[in-house]
C-alpha positions in Angstrom: 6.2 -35.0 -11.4 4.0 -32.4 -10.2 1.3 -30.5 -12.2 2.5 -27.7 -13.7 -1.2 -26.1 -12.9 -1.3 -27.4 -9.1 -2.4 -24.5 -7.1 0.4 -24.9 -4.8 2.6 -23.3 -7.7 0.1 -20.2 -8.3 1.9 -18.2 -5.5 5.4 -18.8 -7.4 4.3 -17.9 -11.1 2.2 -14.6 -9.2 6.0 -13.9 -8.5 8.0 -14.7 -11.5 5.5 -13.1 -14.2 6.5 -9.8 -13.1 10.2 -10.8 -12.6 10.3 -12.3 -16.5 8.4 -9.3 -18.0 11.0 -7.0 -16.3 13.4 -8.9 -17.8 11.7 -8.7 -21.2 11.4 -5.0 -20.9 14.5 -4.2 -20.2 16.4 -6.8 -22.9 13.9 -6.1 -25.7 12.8 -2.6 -25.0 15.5 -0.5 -26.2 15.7 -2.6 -29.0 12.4 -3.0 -30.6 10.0 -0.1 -30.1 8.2 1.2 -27.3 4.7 -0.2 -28.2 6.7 -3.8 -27.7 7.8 -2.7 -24.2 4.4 -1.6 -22.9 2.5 -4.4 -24.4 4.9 -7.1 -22.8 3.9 -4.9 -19.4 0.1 -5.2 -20.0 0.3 -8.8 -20.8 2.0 -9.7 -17.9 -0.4 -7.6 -15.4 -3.1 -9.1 -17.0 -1.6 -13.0 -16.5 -1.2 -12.2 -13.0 -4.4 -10.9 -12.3 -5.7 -14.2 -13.8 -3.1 -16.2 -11.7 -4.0 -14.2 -8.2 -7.8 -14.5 -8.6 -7.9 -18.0 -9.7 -6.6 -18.8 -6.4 -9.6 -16.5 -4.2 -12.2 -19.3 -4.2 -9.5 -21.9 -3.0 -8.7 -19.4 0.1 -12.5 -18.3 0.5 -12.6 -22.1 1.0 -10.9 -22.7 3.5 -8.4 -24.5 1.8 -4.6 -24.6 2.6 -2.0 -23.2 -0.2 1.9 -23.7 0.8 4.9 -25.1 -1.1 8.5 -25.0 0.9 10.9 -24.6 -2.5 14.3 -25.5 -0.6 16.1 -24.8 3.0 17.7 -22.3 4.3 18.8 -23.3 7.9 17.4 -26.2 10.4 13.7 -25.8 10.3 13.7 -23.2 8.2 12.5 -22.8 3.9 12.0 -20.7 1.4 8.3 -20.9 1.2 5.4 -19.5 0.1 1.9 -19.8 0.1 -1.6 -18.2 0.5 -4.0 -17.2 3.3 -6.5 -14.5 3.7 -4.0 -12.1 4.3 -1.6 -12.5 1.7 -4.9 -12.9 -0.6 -6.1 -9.5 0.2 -3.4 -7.4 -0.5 -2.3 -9.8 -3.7 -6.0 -9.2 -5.2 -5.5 -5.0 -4.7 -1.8 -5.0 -6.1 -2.8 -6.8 -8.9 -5.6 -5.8 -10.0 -3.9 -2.0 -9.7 -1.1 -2.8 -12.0 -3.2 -2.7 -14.8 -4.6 0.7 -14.5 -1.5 2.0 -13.1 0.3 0.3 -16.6 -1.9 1.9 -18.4 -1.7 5.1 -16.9 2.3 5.2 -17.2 1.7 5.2 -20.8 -0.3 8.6 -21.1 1.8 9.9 -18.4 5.3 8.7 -19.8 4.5 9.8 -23.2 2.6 13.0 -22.5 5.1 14.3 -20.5 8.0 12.9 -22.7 9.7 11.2 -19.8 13.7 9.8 -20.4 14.7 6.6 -19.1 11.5 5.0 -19.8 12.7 1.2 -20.6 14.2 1.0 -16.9 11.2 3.0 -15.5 8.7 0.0 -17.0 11.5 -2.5 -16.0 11.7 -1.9 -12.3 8.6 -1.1 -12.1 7.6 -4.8 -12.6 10.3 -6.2 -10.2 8.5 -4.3 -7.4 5.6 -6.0 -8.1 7.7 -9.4 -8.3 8.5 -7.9 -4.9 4.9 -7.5 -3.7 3.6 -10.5 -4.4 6.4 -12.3 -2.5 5.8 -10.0 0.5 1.7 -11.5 0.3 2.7 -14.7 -0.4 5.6 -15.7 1.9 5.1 -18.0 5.0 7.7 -17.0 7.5 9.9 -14.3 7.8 13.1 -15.4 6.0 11.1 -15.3 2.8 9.7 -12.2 3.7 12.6 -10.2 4.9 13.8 -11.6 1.1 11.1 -10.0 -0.9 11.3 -6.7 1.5 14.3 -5.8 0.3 14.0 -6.9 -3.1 11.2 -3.9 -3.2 13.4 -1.6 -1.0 16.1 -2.1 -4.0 14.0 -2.1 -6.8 11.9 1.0 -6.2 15.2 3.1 -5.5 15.6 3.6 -9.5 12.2 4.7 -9.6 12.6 7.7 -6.5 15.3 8.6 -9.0 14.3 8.8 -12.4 14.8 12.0 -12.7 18.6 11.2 -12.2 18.7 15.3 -10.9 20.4 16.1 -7.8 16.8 16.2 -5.9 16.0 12.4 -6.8 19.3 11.5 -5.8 19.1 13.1 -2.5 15.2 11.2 -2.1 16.8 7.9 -2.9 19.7 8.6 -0.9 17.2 9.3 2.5 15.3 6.1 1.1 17.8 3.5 1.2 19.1 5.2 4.5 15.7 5.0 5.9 14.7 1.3 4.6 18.1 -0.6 4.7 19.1 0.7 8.2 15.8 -0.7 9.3 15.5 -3.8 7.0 19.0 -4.7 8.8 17.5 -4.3 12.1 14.8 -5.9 10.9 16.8 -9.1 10.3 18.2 -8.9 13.7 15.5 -9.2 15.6 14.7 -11.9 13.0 17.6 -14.0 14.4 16.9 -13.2 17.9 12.9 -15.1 17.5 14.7 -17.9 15.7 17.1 -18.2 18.6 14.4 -18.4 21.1 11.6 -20.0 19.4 12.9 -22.5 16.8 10.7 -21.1 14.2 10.5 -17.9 11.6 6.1 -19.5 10.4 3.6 -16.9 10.7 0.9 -18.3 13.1 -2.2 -16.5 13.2 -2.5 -15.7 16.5 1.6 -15.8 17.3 3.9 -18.0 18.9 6.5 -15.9 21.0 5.6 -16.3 24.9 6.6 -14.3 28.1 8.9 -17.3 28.9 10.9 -16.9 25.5 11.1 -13.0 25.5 10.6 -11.6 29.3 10.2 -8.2 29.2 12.2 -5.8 28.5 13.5 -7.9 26.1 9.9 -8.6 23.9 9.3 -4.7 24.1 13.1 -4.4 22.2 12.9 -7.3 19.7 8.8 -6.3 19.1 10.3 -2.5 18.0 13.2 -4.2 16.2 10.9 -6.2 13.9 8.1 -3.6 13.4 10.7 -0.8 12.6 10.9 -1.7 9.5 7.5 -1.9 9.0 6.9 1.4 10.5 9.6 2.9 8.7 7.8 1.9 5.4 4.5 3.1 6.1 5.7 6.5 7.2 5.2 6.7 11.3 6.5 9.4 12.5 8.9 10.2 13.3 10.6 7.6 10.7 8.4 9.3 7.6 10.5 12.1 5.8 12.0 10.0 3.2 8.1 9.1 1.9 7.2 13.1 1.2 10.6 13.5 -0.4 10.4 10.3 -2.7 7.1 12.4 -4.1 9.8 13.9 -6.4 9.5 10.5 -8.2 7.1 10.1 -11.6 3.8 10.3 -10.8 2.6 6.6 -11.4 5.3 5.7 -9.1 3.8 7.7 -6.4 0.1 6.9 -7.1 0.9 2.9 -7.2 4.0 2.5 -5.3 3.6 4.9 -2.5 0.1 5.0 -2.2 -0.5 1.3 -2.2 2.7 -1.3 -2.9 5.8 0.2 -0.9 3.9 1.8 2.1 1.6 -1.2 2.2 3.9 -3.7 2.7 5.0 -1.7 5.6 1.9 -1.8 7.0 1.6 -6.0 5.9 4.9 -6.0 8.0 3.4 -4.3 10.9 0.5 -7.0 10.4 2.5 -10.2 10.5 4.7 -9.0 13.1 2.2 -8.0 16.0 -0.2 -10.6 15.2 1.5 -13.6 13.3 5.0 -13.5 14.8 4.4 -11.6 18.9 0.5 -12.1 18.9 -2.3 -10.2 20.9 -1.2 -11.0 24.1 2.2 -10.5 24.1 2.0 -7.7 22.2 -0.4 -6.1 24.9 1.6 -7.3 27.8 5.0 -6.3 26.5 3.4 -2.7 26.1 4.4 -2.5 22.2 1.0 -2.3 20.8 0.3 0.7 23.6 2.9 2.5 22.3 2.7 1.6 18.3 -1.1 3.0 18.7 -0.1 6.2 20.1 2.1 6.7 17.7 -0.3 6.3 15.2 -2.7 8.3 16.4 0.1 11.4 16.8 0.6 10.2 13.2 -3.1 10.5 12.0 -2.7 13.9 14.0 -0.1 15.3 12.9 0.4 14.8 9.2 -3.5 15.9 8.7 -2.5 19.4 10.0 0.7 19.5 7.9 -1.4 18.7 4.7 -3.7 21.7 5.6 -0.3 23.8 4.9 0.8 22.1 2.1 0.2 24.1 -1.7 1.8 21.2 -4.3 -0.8 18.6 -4.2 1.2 15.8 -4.3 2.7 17.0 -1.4 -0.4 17.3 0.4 -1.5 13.6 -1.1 1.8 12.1 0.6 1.1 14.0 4.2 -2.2 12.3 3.4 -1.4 8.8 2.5 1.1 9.6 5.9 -1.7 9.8 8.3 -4.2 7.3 6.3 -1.4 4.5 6.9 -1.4 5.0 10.2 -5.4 3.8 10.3 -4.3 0.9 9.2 -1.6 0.4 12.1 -4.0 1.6 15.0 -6.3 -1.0 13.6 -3.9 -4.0 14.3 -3.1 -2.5 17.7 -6.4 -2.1 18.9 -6.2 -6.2 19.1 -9.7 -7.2 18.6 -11.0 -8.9 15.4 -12.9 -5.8 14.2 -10.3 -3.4 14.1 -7.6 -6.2 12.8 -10.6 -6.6 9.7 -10.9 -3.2 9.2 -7.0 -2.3 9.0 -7.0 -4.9 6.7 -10.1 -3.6 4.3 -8.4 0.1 5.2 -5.5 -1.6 2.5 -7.9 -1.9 0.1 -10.3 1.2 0.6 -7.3 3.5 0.8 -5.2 2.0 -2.5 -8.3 2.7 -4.4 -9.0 6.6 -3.1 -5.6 7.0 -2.9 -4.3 6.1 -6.5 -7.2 7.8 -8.0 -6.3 11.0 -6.3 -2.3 10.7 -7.2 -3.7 9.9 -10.8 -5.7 13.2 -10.9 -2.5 15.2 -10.0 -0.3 13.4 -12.4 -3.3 14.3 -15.1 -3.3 17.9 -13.9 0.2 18.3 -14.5 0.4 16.7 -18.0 -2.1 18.3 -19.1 -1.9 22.1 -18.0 1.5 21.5 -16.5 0.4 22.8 -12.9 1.6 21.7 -9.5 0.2 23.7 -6.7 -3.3 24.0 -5.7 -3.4 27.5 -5.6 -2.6 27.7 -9.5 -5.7 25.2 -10.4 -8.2 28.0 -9.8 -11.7 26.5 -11.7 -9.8 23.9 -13.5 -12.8 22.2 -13.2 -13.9 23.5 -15.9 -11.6 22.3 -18.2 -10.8 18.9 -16.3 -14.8 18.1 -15.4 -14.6 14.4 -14.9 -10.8 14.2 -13.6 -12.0 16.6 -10.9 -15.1 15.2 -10.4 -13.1 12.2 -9.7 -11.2 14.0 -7.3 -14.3 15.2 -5.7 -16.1 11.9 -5.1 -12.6 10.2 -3.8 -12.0 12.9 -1.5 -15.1 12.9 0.0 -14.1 8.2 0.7 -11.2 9.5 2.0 -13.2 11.2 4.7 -14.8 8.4 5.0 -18.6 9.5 3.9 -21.0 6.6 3.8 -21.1 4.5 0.5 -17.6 4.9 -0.1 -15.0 2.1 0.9 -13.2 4.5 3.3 -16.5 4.6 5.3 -16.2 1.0 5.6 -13.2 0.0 7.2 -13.1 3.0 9.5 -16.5 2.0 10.9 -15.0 -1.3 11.2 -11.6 -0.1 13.5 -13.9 2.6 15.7 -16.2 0.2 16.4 -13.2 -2.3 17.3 -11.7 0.5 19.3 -15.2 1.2 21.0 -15.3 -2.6 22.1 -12.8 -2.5 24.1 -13.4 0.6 25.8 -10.8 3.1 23.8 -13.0 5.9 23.5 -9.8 8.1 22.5 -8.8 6.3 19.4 -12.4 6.2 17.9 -12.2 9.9 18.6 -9.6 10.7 16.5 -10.6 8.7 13.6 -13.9 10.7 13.8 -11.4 14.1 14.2 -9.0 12.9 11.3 -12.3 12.4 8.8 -12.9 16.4 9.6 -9.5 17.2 9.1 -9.6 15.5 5.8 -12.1 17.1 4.9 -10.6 20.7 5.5 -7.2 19.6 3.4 -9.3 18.2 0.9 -12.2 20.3 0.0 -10.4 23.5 -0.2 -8.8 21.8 -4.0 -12.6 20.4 -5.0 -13.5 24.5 -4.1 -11.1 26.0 -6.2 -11.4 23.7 -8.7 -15.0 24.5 -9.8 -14.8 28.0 -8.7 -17.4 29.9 -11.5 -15.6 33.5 -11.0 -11.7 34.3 -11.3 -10.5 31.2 -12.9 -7.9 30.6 -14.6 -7.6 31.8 -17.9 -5.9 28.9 -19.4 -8.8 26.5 -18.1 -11.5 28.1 -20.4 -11.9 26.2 -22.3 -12.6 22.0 -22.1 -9.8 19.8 -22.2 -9.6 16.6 -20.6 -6.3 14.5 -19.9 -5.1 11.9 -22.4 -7.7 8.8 -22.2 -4.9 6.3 -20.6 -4.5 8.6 -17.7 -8.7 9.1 -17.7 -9.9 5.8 -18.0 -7.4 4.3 -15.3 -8.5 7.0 -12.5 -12.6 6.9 -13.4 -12.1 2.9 -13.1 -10.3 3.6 -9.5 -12.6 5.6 -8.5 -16.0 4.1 -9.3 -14.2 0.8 -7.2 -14.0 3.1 -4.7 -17.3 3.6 -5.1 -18.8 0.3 -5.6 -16.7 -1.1 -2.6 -18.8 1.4 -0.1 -21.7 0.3 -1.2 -21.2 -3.3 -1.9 -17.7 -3.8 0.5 -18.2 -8.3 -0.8 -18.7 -7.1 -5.0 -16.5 -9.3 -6.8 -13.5 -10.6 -4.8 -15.3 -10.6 -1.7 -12.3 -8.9 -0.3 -14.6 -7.8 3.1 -14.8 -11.6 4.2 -11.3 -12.1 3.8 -10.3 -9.1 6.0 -13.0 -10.7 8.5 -11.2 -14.3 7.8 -8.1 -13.2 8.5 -8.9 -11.0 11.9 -11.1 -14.4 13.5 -8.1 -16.5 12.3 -5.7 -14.3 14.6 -8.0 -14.4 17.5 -10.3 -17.2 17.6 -7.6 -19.5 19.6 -8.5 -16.7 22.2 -11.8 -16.9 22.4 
């Protein structure tokens, strides 16, 4: 009989703690009181936070975690398992639940939100979700837990249940099921010719499996979906209309789990599935990069335009993602390490900046930037928050943005693409000019506002959560290793990919 604590099972309860709470929530919630229903939520975010790190030193190690739990077809299981990866973006979605728990509270409660047992409720099978997307081995089990999240967070775009978040979860699904189903296609078509759904670092699929034109076709079938998720454009409108979603949705589902498991697709797809060299000599990284970089371009100048913050945050987190997929398709180990550290960097500077703007509203009931005149005043430390993320976003030195953006420049800069480096530097000075303009008005000393007066910060479980967010965004700039040493698994994973290169 095996252990019930063997670390080969730590993946699987990562997955069902999240599943059983939701269940818990959703049975017990309606029926006991709604201190009962958020506590079960913090408990369970805090046992899986326990479970995830208790497996970082085994990974940091070295050490192998897999379990196959049964078969699907010839040579192929529903497994799961651990690897530098996976570990990464495990450690940042968990430890975020937490806060973002915590912040649904003051933000459900303060704005008197309906509909708040199946809000907590699917809200914890998208994590169930998450983890299974970090921890899955091959791409069946992956495709399985992609679309468990596509599901899950529909309810969530439309909690509002008004005719505008049924329109935003109708583009979602239309956006992330037609590619999911693609997705699966192209699934079949590497099974077909290789015999195998593993992730490799490094990939597997040759020229002699998948001549060209045909590796170009199933490369863009497979990272679709991934695209789709982590708002490329052209395939990003249904990310600025899901905005009309709860805030905490937005700050931890579309700033960090949703849109980063796009870009975790886009990962294990060019590098684990079609690998550097076929994905350099079937042109798709080429043209995945230049998409990214009209991405970065693109949605930077549409935030510039853009009065409703969180609509300027999503044009944001738009172009940010897309750092994260020119990293992988620079193909060097640099880049690939700072893509991955970008998933961290950017969930942290993100959330805390969706968290202000859910605080703002709460509290003073305001939406667009050009109403916040010198709310600084009466918000001091949410805006300060603002301030100090804004400027990681840009990527200032001692902030993790800074970080992982050195890290994919001087990736790009290795090999000789002098372009791409460029427009990282040009998208940090055009984050600058969408972001600073709200830090300006916000401590403006003349013509304020009259309602912000007078002192009045938000509710402390939406001010604790985005000071804690932020200050990690902070201490991860200046210390990128402090505490989970989450730097030297992004550099694990990018020398895993292309030391059987070198």
């Amino acid at each position: 009989m095996m252990n019930i604590f063997a670390i080969e099972l730590r993946p699987l309860y990562a997955i069902l703690v999240p599943f059983i709470a939701a269940g818990l929530v959703y049975v017990l919630g309606e029926h006991i009181n709604r201190n009962a229903r958020e506590a079960i939520t913090i408990v369970a975010a805090i046992l899986m936070i326990i479970i995830v790190y208790s497996m970082l030193p085994h990974v940091l190690a070295g050490e192998e975690i897999k379990i196959r739990l049964f078969s699907i077809v010839r040579g192929i299981s529903f497994s799961i398992g651990v690897d530098p990866a996976g570990m990464l973006f495990a450690c940042v979605a968990s430890t975020l639940w937490l806060p973002t728990s915590i912040y649904s509270i003051g933000y459900m409660r303060g704005n008197n939100e309906k509909n708040q047992t199946g809000y907590y409720a699917a809200f914890a099978v998208c994590l169930t979700a998450t983890m299974g997307i970090c921890f899955a081995t091959n791409l069946v089990t992956f495709f399985m837990f992609f679309e468990i999240l596509t599901v899950a967070t529909y309810p969530l775009v439309t909690h509002h249940r008004d005719d505008e978040g049924k329109k935003s979860g109708r583009k979602y699904l239309a956006y992330t099921l037609i590619s999911g189903q693609i997705f699966f296609a192209g699934m079949v078509v590497v099974y077909v010719v290789s015999g195998s759904l593993d992730f490799v670092p490094g990939g597997y699929i040759t020229e002699k499996m998948l001549p060209e034109p045909w590796a170009l076709l199933v490369f863009f079938m497979l990272v679709g979906a991934g695209i789709v998720k982590a708002g490329v454009m052209p395939l990003h409108s249904w990310l600025p209309a899901a905005m009309v979603a709860p805030t905490p949705v937005s700050a931890l589902l579309h700033a960090v789990a949703v849109v980063k498991a796009g870009a975790f697709c886009t990962l294990r797809v060019v590098l684990y599935i079609f690998g550097p060299t076929l994905a350099k000599s079937c042109h798709g990284a080429n043209i995945l990069a230049g998409m990214a970089v009209a991405t970065i371009l693109i949605s930077s100048l549409i935030a510039m335009n853009k009065d409703n913050l969180k609509e300027r945050l999503a044009f944001s987190t738009i172009g940010q993602l897309s750092y994260i997929i020119l990293g992988i398709c620079i193909l060097t180990p640099l880049s690939t390490a700072g893509a991955l550290y970008h998933i961290v960097a950017h969930a942290f500077m993100k959330i805390t900046l969706f968290m202000v703007a859910g605080a703002i509203y709460v509290t003073t009931h305001k939406k667009n930037i050009s109403e916040m005149l010198g709310i600084g005043k009466r918000m001091p430390v949410t805006m300060g928050a603002f301030a100090c993320t804004s400027f990681a976003l840009a990527g200032f030195p001692v902030f993790a943005g800074f970080v992982s953006k050195a890290n994919i420049i001087m990736g790009a800069i290795s090999q000789g693409k002098i372009f791409f480096a460029a427009t990282l530097v040009a998208s940090a000075l055009l984050a600058i000019v969408y972001l600073m303009p709200v830090v300006s008005i916000s401590f403006r000393k003349n013509n304020i506002h009259p309602e912000f007066a007078e002192k009045g910060e938000a509710a402390p479980a939406m001010l604790i959560p985005l000071i804690f967010t932020a200050l990690i965004a902070i201490i991860l700039g200046i210390a990128p290793n402090a505490g989970l040493h989450l730097f030297d698994l992004a550099l694990m994973a990018g020398n895993s990919i292309f030391q059987p290169l070198m």
